[in-house]
N, C-alpha and C positions, 0 to 999 in steps of 0.2 A: 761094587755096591750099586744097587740100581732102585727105585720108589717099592718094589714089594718085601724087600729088604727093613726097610724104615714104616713099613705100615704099621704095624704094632703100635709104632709111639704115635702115628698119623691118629689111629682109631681113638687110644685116650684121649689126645689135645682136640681131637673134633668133640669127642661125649660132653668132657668135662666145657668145655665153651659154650655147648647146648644147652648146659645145664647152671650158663651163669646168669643171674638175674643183675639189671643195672639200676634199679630203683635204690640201693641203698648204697653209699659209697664212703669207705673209712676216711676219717678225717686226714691223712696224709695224701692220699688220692690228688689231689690238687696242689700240695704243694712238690710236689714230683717233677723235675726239670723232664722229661721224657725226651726230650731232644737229643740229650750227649750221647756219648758213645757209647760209655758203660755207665750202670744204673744197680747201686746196691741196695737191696733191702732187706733188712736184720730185725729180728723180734724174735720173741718166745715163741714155742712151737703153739701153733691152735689159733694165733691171734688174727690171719683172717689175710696172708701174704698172697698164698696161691688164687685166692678170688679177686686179688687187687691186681695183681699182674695181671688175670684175665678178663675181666671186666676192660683194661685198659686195650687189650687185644681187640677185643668184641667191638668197643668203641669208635675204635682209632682205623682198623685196616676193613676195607670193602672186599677186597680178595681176603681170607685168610689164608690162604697156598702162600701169600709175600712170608708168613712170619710162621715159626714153628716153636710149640710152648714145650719142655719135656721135661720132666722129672729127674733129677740125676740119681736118684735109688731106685730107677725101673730094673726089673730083673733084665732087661733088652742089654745092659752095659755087661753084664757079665762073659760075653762073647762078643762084645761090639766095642769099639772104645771112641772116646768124644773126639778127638782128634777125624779118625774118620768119617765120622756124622757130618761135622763142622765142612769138610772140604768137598764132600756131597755136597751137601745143601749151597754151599756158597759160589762152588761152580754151575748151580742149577737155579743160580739166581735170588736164591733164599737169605735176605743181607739182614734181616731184624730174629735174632734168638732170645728165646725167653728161658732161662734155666731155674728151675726150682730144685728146692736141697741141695745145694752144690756142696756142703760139707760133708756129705756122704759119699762124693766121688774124689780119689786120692787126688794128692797136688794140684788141687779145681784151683786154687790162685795162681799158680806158675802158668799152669794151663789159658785160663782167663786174660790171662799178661799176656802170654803168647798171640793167640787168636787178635786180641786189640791190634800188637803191634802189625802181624802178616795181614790182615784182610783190613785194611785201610778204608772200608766204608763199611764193615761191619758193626751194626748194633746190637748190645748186649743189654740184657735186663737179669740180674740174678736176686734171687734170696737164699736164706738160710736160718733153720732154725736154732742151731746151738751158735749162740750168739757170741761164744769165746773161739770160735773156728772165723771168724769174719776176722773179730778186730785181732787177734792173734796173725792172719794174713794181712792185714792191710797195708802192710809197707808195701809188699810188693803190687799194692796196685793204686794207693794214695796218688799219684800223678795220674793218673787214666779213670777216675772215675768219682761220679757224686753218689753218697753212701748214706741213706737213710734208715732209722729206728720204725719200725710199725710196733705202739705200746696196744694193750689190750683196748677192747671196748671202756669210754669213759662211759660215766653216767649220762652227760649232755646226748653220746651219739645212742645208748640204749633209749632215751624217751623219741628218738626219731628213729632206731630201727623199729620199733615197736608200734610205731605210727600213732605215739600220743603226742608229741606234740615236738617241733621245729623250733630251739631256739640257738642263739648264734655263742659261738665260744667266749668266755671274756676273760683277760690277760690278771695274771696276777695283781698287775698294780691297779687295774679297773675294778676287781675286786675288793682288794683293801679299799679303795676310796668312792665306791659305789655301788656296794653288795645290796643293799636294800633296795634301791628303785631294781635293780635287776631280780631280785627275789620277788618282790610284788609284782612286775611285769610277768614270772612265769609260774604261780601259784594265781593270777587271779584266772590261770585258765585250767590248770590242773590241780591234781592231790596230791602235790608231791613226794609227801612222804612215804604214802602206799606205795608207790613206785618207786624212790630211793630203799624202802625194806626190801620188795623184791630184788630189785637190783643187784644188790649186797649179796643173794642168794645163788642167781644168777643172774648172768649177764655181761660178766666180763669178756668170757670166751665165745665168738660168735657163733659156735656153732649150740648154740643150748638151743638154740630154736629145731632144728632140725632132730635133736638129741633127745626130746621133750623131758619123759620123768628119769632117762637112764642118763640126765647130764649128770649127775656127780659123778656117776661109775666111770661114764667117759674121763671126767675131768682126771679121776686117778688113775684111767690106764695111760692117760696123755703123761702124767706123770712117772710112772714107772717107762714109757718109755724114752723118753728123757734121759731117765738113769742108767738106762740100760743100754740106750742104742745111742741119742744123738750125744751124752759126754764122752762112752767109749770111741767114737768118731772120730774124736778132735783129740783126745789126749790120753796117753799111752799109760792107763792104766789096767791093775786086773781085776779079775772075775771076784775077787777078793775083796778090793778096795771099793768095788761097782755096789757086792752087798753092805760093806761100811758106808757108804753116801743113803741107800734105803734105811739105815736104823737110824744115822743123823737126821731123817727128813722125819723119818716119823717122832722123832726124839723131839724133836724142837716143834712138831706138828701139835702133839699133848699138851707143851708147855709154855708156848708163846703168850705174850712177848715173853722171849726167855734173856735173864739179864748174864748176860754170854761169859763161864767159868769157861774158858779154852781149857787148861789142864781138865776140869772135872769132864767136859766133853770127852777130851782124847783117852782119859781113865774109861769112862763107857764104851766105847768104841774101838779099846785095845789097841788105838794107836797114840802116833805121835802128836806135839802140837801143830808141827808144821806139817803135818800131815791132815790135821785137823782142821787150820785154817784154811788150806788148800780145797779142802772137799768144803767146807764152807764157801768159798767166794765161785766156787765152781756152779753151786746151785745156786749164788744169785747171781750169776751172770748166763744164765740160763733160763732167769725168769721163773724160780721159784721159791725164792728167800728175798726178804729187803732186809739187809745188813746197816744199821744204823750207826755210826761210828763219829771219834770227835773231831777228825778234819775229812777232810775229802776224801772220800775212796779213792786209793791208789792198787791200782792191778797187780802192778809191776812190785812193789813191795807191800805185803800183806801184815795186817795189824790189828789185833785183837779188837770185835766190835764190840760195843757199849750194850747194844740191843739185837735179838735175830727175832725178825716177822716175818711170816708166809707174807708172800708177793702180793696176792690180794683175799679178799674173803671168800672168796667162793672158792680157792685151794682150803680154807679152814673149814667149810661144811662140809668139804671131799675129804678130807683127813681124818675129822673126828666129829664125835657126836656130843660132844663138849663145846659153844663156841660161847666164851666171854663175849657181851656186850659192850663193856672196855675194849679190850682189845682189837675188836669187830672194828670199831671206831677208828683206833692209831693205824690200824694195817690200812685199813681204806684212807685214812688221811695219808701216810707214806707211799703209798700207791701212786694217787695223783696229784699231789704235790709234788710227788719223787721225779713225775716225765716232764716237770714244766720248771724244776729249780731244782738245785744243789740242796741237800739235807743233813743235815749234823746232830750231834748228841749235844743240846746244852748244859752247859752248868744247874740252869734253872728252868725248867717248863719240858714241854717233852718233845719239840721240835725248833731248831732252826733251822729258816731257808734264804740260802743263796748269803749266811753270814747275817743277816738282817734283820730280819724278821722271826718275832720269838712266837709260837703257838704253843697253847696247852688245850688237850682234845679232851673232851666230855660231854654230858649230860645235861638236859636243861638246867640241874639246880648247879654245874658248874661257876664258881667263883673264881675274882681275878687273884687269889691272895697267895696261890705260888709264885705269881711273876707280876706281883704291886711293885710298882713305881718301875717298872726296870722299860726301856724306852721300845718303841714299836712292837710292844706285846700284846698280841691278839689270843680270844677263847675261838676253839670250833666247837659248836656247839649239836648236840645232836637233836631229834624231836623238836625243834621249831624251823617252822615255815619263813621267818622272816626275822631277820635281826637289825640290830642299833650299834651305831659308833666301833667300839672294837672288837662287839660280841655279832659273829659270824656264823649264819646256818651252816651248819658239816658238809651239808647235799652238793652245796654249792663250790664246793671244791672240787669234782667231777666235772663240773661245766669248766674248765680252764681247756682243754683239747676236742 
């Protein structure tokens, strides 16, 4: 093998680095140790990985010869294979690799393990978008490497990509205990509501800007590929079971919140239950369902959930032409309440988080009288700008990442 060999993947990693812009930078960006060895990061497909690894490239190295960025779904692998690549580059001096989709290249964790161990000053940076190929490998690289979530666009980082306005993240319990001076600090400088409606429409996925009026189309082929390519990747189902997960998605896409019959499910979809939960947790660990359930999601043993929501609203304007104002509301509060705590189905109100804290999501003429007297019960409230004591604007739950 010799540099004309490898130019193909040369020619992408130069374009696409030409064509990355550093003005704007995902809220994980910085908390990234970048130093270790190996460096994982996992999220839904679309959420904005491959610009954050290279953004970090553009950055960080003066030569970019020292580091090489490559896709592991390039057609170049289907006659080349990584093992080779890796002992090129690293006998030619090349010690920092940047792999994107590595769940699309067979045995990328054994592989990844290996590399660590034989080339003793090699740095790795990976992602992946089917998010059950990651933590399904992770034993075999939990000792070699720190392993980060990149979630979708929050609301807080859309009013800074969009360059209306800069304000800084605030922590759950800052919120509960100081939501209004922080609401008045950033409505006396914008509208926020106009901008949290848009938002909701698009905005989650960073590419709508590029995408302008054909982001829904995109958001649903980002979808169908999903189902079609990155679950088939990871898990050894068929062509069969692949159109069973499309009728589930759109099934629960119509009817959400859908208050989750498993048997009625598996009756529509001609299969089993367990077969039925299975294609359920499969698409929310893929980042396109939020599974609501009454203790903690557990992967490893699966349990019928209480509630199934699309991931965020803007999969529900891609889906259908129906989208409840209710529901708009719980999806987006389980969204981002979902990346910064633990979320359950309570007895009474329609969310608890982290065990604690009880919310009931609605409207401004929302009242407290599902969850009167019951202790740390908060409203999210939608259509106001600024709220009091336990009644919290909605918007304002976006701004926690």
């Amino acid at each position: 093998m010799d540099y004309s060999d490898i130019q193909p993947l040369l020619n992408v990693y130069h374009r696409k680095l030409a064509a990355t812009g550093l003005r704007f930078k995902r809220y994980l960006y910085h908390h990234i140790n970048w130093d270790v060895r190996m460096v994982g990061i996992k999220g839904a497909r679309g959420v904005g990985k491959t610009t954050m690894i290279l953004q970090h490239i553009k950055e960080t190295f003066k030569n970019i010869d020292e580091v090489l960025y490559v896709s592991l779904d390039n057609l170049w692998f289907e006659n080349h294979s990584l093992e080779e690549l890796v002992e090129f580059l690293y006998t030619h001096g090349v010690t920092n690799i940047y792999f994107d989709e590595v769940h699309r290249y067979r045995n990328w964790a054994t592989i990844l393990k290996n590399f660590y161990d034989n080339y003793p000053d090699l740095k790795i940076v990976y992602t992946g978008s089917a998010m059950l190929a990651i933590e399904n490998s992770v034993a075999d690289l939990s000792r070699r490497q720190s392993l980060y979530t990149l979630n979708g666009i929050s609301f807080r980082e859309y009013l800074e990509y969009e360059g209306i306005a800069t304000i800084p993240p605030i922590s759950l319990e800052e919120l509960l205990a100081g939501h209004t001076g922080y609401a008045i600090n950033v409505t006396s400088e914008i509208k926020v509501l106009k901008h949290f409606e848009d938002y909701l429409k698009k905005g989650y996925y960073p590419y709508y800007k590029e995408s302008g009026e054909d982001y829904l189309m995109r958001v649903a082929e980002v979808i169908r590929l999903v189902i079609e390519s990155d679950i088939p990747a990871v898990e050894d189902i068929t062509f069969i079971t692949v159109q069973k997960i499309k009728k589930l998605m759109m099934v629960i896409a119509e009817n959400v919140p859908l208050e989750a019959n498993i048997n009625k499910l598996a009756s529509q979809l001609e299969s089993t239950r367990d077969q039925t939960l299975k294609m359920l947790y499969l698409l929310d660990r893929a980042g396109l369902l939020w599974l609501l359930t009454e203790k903690t999601k557990d992967y490893k043993h699966l349990t019928g959930p209480k509630k199934i929501y699309l991931n965020n609203a803007n999969l529900m304007f891609a889906l259908t032409g129906k989208v409840s104002e209710g529901t708009m509301r719980e999806t987006f509060f389980a969204n981002q309440m979902g990346t910064v705590s633990t979320l359950t189905m309570p007895k009474q109100g329609d969310f608890m988080a982290d065990g604690k804290y009880l919310f009931e999501v609605g409207g401004s003429r929302k009242t407290f009288d599902q969850i009167a007297d019951l202790p740390n019960g908060y409203l999210a409230i939608d259509d106001i700008e600024t709220g009091n004591g336990n009644r919290i604007p909605l918007w304002i739950f976006g701004c926690m990442y």
